[in-house]
N, CA, C and O atoms as CSV, one atom per row, in Angstrom:
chain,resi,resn,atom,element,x,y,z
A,1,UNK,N,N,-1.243,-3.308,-10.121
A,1,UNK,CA,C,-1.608,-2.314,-9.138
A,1,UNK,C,C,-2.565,-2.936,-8.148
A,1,UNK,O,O,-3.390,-3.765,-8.532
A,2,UNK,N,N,-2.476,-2.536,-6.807
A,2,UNK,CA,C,-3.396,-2.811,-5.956
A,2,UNK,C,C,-4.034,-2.139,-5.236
A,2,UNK,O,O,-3.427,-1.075,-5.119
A,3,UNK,N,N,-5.464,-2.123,-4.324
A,3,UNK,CA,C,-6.145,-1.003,-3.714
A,3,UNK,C,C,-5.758,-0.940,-2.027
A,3,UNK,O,O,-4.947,-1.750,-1.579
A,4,UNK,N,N,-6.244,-0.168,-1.355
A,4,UNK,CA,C,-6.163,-0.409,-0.118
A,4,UNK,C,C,-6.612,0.470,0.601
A,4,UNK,O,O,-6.211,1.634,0.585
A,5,UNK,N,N,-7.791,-0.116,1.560
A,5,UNK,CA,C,-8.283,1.195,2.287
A,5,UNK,C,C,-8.003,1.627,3.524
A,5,UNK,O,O,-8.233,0.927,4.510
A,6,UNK,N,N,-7.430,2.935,3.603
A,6,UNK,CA,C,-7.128,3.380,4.677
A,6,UNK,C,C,-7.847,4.745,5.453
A,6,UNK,O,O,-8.324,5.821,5.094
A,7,UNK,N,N,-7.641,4.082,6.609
A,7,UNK,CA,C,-8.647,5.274,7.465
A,7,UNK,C,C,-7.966,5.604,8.709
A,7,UNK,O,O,-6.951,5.002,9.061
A,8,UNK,N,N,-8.605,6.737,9.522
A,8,UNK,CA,C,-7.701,7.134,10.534
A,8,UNK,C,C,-6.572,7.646,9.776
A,8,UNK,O,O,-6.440,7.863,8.572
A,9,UNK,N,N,-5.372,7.863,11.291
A,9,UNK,CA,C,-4.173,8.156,11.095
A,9,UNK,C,C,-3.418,7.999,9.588
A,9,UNK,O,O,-2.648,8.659,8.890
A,10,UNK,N,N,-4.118,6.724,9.537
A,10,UNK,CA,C,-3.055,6.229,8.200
A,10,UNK,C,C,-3.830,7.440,6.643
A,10,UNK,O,O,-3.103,8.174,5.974
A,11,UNK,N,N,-5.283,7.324,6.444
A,11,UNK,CA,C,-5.566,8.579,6.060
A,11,UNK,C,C,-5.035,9.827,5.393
A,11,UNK,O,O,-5.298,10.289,4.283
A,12,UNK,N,N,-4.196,10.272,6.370
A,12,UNK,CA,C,-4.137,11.749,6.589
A,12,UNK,C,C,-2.178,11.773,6.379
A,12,UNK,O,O,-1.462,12.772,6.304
A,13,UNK,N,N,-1.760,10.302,6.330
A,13,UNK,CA,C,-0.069,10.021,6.180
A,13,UNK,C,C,-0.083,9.833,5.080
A,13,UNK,O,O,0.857,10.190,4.370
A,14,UNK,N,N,-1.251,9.160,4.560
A,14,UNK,CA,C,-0.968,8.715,3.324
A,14,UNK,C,C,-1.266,9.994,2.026
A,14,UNK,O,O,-0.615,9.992,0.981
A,15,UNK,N,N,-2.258,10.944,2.306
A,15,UNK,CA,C,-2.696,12.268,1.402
A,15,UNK,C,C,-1.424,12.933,1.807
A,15,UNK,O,O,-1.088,13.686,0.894
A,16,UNK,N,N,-0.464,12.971,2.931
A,16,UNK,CA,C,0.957,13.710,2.966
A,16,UNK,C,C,1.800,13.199,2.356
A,16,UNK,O,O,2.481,13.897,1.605
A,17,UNK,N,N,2.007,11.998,2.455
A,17,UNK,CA,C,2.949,11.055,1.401
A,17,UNK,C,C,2.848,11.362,-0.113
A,17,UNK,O,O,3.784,11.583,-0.881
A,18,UNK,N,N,1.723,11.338,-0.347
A,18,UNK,CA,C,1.017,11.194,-1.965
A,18,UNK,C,C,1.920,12.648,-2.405
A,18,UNK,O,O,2.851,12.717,-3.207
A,19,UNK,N,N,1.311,13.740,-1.603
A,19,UNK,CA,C,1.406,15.084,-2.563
A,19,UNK,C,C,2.499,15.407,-1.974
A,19,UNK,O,O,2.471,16.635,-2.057
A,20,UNK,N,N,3.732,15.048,-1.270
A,20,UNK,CA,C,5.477,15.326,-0.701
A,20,UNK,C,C,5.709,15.448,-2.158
A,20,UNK,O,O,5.585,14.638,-3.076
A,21,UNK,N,N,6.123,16.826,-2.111
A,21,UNK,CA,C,6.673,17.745,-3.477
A,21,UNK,C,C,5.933,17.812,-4.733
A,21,UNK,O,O,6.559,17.810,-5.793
A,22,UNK,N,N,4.514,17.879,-4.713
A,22,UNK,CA,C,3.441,18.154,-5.489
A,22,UNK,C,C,3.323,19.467,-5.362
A,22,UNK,O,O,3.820,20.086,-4.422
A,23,UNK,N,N,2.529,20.095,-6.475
A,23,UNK,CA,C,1.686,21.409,-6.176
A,23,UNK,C,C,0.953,21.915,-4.842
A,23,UNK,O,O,-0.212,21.611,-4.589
A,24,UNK,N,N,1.747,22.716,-4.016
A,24,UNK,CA,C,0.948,23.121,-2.732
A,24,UNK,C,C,-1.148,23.154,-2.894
A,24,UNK,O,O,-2.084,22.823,-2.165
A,25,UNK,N,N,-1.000,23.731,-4.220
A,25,UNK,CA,C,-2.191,24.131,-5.105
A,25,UNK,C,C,-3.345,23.130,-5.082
A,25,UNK,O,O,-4.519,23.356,-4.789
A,26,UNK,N,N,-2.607,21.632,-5.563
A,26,UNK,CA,C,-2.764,20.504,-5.474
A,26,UNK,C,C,-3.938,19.903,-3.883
A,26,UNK,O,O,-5.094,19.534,-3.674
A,27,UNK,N,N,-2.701,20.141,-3.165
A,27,UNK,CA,C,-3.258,19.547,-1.504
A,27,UNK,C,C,-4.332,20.866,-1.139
A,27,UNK,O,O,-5.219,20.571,-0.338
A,28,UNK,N,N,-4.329,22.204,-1.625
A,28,UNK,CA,C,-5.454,23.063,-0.810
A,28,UNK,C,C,-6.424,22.348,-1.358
A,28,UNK,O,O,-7.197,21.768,-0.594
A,29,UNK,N,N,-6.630,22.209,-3.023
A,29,UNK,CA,C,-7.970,22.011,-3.548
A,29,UNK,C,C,-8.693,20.878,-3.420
A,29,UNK,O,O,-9.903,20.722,-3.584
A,30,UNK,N,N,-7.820,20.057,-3.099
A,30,UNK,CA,C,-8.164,18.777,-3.404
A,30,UNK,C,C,-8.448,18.179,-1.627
A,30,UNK,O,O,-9.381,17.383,-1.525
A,31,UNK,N,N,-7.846,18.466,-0.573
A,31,UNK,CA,C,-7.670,18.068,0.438
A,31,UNK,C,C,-7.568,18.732,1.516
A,31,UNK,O,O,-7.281,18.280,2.624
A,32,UNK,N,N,-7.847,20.052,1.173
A,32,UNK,CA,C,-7.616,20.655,2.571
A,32,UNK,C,C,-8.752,21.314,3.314
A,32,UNK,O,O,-9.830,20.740,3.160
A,33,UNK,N,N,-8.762,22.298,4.021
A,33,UNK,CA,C,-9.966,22.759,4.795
A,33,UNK,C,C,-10.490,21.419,5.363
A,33,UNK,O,O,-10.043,20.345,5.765
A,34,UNK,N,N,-11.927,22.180,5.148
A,34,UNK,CA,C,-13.019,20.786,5.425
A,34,UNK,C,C,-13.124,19.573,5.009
A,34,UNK,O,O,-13.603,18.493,5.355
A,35,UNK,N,N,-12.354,20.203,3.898
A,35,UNK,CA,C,-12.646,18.271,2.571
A,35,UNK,C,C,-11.988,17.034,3.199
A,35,UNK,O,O,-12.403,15.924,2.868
A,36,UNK,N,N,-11.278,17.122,3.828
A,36,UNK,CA,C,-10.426,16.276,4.355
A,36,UNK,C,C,-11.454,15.507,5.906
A,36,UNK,O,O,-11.678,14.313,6.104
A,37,UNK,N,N,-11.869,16.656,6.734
A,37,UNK,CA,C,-12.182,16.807,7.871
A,37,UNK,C,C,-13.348,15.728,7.564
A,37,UNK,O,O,-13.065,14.535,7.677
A,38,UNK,N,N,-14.330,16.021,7.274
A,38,UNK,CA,C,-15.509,15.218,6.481
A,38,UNK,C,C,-15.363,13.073,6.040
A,38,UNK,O,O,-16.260,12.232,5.984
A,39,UNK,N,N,-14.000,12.947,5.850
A,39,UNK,CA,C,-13.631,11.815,5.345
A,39,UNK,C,C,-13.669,11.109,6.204
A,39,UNK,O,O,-13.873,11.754,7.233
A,40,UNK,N,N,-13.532,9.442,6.499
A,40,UNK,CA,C,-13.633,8.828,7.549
A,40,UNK,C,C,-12.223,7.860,7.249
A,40,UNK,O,O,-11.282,7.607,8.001
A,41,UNK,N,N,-12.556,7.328,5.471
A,41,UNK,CA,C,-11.499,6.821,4.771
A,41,UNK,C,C,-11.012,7.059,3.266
A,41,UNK,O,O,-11.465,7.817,2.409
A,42,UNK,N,N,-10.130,6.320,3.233
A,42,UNK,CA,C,-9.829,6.575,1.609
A,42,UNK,C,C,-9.924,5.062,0.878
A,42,UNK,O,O,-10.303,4.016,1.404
A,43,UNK,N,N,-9.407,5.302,-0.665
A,43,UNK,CA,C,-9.037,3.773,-1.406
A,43,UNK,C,C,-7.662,3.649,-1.890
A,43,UNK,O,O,-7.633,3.112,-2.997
A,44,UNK,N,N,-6.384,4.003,-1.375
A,44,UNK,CA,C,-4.805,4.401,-1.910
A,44,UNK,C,C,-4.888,3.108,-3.359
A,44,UNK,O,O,-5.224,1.924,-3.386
A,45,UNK,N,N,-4.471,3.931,-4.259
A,45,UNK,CA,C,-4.054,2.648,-5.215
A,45,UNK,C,C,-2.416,2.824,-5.085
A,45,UNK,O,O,-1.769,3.871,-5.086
A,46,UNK,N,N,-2.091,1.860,-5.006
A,46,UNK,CA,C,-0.824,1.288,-5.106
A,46,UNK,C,C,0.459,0.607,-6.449
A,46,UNK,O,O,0.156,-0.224,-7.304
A,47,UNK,N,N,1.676,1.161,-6.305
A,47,UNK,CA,C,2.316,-0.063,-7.799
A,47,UNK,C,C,3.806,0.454,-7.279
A,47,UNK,O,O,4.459,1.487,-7.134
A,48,UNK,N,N,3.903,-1.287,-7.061
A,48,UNK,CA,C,4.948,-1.362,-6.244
A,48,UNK,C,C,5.228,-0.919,-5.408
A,48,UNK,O,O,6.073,-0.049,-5.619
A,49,UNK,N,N,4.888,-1.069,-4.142
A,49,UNK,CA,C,4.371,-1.016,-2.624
A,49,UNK,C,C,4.578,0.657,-2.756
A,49,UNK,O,O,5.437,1.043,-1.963
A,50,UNK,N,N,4.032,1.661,-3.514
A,50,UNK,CA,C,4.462,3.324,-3.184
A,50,UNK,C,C,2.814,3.339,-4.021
A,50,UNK,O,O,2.437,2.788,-5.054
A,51,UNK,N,N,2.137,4.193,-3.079
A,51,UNK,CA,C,1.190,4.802,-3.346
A,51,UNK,C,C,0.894,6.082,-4.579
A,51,UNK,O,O,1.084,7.260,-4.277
A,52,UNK,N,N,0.463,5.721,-5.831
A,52,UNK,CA,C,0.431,6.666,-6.951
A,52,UNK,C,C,-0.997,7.088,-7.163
A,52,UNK,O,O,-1.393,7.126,-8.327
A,53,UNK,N,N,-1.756,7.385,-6.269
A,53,UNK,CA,C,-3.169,7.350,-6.277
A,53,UNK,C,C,-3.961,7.438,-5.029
A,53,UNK,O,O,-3.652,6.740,-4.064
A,54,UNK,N,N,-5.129,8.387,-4.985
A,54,UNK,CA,C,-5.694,8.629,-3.783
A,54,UNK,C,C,-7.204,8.825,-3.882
A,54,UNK,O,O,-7.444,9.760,-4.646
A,55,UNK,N,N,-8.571,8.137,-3.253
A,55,UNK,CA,C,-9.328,8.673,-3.220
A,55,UNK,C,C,-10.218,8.923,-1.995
A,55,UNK,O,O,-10.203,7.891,-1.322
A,56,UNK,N,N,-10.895,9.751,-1.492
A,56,UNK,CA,C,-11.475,10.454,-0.302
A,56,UNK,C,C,-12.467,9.784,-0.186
A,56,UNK,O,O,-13.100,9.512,-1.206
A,57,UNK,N,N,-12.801,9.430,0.770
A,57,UNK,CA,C,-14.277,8.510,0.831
A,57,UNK,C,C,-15.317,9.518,2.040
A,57,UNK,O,O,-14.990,9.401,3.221
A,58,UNK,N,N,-16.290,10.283,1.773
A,58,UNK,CA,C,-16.752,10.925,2.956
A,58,UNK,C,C,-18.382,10.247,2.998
A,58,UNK,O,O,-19.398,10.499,2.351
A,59,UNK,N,N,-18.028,9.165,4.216
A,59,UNK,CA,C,-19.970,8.921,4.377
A,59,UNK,C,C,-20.884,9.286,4.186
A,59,UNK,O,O,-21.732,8.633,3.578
A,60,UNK,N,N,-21.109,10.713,4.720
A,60,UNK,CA,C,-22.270,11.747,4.656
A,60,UNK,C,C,-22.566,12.664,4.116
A,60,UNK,O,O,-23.147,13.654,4.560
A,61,UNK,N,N,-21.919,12.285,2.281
A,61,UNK,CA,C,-21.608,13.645,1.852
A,61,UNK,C,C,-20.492,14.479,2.168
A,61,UNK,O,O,-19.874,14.309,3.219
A,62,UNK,N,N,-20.152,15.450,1.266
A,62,UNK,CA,C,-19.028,16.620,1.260
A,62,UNK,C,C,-19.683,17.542,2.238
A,62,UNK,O,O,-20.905,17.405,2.175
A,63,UNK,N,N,-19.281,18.505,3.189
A,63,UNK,CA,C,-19.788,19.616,4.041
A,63,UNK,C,C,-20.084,20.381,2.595
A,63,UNK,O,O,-19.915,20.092,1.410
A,64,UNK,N,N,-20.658,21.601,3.391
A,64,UNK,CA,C,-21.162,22.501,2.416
A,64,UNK,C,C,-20.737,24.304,2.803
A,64,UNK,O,O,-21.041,24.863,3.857
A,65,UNK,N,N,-20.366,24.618,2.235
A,65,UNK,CA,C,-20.160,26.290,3.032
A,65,UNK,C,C,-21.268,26.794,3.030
A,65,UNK,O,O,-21.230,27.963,3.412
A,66,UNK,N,N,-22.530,26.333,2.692
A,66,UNK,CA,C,-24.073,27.238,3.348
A,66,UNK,C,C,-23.986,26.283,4.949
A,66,UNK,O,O,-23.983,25.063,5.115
A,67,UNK,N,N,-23.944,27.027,5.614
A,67,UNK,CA,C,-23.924,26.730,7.078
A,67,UNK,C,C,-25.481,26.197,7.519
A,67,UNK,O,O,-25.492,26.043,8.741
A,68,UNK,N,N,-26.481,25.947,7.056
A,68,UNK,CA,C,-27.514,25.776,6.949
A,68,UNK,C,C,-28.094,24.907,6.138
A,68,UNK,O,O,-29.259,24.547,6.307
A,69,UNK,N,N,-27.400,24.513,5.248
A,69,UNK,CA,C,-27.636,22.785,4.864
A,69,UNK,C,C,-26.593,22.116,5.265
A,69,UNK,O,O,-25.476,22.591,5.470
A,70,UNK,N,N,-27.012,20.704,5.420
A,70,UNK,CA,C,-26.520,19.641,6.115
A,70,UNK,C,C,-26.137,19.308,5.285
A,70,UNK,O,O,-26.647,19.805,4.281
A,71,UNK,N,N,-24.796,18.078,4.996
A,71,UNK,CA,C,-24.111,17.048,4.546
A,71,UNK,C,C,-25.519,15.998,4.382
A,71,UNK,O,O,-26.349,15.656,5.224
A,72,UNK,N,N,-25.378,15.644,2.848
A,72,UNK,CA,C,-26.419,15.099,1.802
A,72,UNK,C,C,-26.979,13.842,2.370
A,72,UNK,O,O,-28.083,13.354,2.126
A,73,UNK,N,N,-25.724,13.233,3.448
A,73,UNK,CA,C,-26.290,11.576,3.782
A,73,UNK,C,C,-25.682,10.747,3.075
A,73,UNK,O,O,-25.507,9.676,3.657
A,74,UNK,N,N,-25.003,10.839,1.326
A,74,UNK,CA,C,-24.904,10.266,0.702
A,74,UNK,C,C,-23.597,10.061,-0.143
A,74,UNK,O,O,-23.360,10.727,-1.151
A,75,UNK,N,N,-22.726,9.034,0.377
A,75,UNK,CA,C,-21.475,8.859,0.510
A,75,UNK,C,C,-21.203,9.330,-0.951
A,75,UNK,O,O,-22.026,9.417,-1.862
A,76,UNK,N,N,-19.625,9.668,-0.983
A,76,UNK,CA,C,-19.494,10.301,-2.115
A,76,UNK,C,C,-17.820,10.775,-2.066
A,76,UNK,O,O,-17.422,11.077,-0.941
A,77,UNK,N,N,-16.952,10.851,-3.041
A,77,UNK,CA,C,-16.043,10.890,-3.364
A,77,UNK,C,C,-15.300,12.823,-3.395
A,77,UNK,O,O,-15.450,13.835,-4.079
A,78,UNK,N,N,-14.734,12.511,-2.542
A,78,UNK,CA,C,-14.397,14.009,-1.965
A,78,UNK,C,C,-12.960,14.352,-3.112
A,78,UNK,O,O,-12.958,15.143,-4.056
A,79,UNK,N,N,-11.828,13.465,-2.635
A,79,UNK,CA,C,-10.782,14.156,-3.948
A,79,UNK,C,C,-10.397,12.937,-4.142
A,79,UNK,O,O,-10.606,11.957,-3.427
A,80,UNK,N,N,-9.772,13.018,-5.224
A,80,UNK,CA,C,-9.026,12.458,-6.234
A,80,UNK,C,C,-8.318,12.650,-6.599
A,80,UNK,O,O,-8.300,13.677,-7.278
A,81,UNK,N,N,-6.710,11.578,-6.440
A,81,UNK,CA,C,-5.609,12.291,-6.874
A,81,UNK,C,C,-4.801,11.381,-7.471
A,81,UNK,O,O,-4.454,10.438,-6.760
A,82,UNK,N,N,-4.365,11.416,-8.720
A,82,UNK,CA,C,-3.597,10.272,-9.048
A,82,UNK,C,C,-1.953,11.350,-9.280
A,82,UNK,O,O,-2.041,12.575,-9.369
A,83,UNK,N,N,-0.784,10.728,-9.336
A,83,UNK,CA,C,0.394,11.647,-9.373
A,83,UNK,C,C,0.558,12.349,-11.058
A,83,UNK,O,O,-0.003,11.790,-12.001
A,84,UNK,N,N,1.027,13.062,-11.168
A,84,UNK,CA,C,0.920,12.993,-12.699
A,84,UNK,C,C,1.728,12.259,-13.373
A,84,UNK,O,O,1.641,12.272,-14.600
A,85,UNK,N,N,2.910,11.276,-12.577
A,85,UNK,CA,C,3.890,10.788,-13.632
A,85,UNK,C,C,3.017,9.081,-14.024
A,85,UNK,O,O,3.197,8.285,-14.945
A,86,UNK,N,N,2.132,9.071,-12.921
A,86,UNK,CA,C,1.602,7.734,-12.877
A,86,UNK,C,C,0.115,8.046,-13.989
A,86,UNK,O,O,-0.546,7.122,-14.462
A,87,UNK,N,N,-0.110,9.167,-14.178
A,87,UNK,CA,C,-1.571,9.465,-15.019
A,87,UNK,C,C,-2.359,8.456,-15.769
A,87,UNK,O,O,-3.492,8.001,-15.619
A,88,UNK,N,N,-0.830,8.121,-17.143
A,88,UNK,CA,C,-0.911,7.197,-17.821
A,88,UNK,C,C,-1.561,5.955,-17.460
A,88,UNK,O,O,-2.539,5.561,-18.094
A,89,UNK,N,N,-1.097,5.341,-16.521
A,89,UNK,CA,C,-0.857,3.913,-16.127
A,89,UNK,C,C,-2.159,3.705,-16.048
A,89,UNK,O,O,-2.810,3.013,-16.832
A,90,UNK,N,N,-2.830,4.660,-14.519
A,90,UNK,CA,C,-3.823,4.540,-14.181
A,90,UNK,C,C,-4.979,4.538,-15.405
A,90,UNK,O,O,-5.843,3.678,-15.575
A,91,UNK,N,N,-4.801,5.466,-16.021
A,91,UNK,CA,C,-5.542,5.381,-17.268
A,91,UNK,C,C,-5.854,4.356,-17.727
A,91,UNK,O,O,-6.969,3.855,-17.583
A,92,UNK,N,N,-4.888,3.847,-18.384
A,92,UNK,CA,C,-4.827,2.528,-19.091
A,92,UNK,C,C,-5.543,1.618,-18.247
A,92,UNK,O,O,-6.607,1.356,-18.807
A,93,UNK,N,N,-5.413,0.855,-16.856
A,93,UNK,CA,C,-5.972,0.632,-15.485
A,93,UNK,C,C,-7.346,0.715,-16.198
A,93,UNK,O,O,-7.849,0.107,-17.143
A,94,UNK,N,N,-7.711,1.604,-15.458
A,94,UNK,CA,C,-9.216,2.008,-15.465
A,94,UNK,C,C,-10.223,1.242,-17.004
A,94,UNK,O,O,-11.234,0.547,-17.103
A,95,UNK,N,N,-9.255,1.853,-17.959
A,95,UNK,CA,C,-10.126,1.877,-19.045
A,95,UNK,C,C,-10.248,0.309,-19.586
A,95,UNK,O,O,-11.169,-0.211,-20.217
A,96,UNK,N,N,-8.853,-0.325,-19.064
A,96,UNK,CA,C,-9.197,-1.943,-19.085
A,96,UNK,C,C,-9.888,-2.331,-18.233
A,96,UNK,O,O,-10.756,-2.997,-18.796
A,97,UNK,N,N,-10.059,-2.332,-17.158
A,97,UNK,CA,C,-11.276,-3.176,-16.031
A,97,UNK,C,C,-12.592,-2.365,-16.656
A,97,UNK,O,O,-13.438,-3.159,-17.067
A,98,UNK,N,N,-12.882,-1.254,-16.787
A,98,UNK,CA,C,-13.958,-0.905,-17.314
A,98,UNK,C,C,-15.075,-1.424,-18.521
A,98,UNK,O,O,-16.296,-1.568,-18.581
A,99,UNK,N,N,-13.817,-1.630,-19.512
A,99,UNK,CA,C,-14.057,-2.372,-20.587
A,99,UNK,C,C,-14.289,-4.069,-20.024
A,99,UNK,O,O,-15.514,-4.192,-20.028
A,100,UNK,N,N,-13.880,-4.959,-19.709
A,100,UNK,CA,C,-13.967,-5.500,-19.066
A,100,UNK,C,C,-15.578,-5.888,-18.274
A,100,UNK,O,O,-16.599,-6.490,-18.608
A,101,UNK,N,N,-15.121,-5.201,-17.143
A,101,UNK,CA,C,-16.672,-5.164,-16.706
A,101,UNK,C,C,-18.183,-4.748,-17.485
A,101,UNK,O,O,-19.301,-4.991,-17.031
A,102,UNK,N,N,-17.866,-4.059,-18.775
A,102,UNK,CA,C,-19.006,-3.058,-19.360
A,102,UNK,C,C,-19.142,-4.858,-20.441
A,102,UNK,O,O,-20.238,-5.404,-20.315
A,103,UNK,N,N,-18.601,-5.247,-20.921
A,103,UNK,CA,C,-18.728,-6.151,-21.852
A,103,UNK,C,C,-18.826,-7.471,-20.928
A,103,UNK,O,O,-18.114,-8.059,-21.741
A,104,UNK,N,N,-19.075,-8.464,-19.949
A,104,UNK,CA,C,-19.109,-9.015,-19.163
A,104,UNK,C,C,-20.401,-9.116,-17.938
A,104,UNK,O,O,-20.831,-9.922,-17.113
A,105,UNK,N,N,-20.620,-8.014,-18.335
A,105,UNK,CA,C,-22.296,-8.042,-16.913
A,105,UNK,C,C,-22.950,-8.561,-17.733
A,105,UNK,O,O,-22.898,-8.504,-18.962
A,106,UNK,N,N,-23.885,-9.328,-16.754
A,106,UNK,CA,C,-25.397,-10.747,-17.752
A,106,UNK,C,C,-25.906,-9.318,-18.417
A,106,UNK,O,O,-25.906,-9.246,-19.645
A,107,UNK,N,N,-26.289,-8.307,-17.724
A,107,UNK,CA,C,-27.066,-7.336,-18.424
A,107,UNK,C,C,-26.796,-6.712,-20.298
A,107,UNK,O,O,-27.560,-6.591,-21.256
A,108,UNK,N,N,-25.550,-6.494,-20.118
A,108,UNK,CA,C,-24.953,-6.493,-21.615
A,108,UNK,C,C,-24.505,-7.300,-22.137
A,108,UNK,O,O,-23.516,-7.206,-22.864
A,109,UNK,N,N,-25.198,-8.408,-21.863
A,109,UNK,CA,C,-25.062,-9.492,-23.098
A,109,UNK,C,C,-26.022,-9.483,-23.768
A,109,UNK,O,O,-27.060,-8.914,-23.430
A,110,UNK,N,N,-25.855,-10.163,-24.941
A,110,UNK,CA,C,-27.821,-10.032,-25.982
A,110,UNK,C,C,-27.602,-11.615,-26.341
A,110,UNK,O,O,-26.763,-12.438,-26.708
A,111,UNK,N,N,-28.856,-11.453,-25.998
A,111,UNK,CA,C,-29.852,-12.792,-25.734
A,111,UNK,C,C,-30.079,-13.287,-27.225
A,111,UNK,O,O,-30.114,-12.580,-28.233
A,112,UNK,N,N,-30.189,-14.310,-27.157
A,112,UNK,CA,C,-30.239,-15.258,-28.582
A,112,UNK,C,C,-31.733,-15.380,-28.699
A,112,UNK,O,O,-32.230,-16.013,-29.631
């Protein structure tokens, strides 16, 4: 699998691509209204050049529906969408680089 970040146009083709014949349910909660509006880019994961994975990247924080606080400043992960037939994969994915990285930083090693 591979990552790839897209912003702009490509953005907003690629969260239509992802959820083409998904849960309508799916794209309100996850991507629509403001949540989307807020984003600048995403991180598409990829397997075999078709996108099975999506995440929202919004600089300044998520908006807020109190009209009176501001967006936090503090970049942060708006939606997340992996397909469900790909769930698995990604899973597996994750939990190996994780493992990986968690057993591998100088920090969690023990010192002789």
């Amino acid at each position: 699998m591979k990552t790839e970040v897209v912003s702009g146009q490509r953005l907003y083709d690629t969260v239509q691509s992802l959820l083409a014949g998904q849960s309508p349910m799916s794209r309100a909660l996850l991507f629509g209204g403001e949540r989307l509006s807020v984003c600048d880019e995403g991180v598409a994961l990829k397997f075999e050049g078709q996108v099975v994975g999506l995440a929202t990247i919004a600089p300044e924080g998520e908006a807020t529906s109190n009209v009176a606080e501001a967006q936090s400043g503090t970049p942060t992960i708006v939606g997340l969408y992996v397909r469900p037939e790909d769930k698995g994969d990604v899973m597996d994915l994750l939990r190996e680089r994780s493992e990986f990285n968690l057993k591998f930083r100088p920090e969690n090693r023990l010192s002789r």
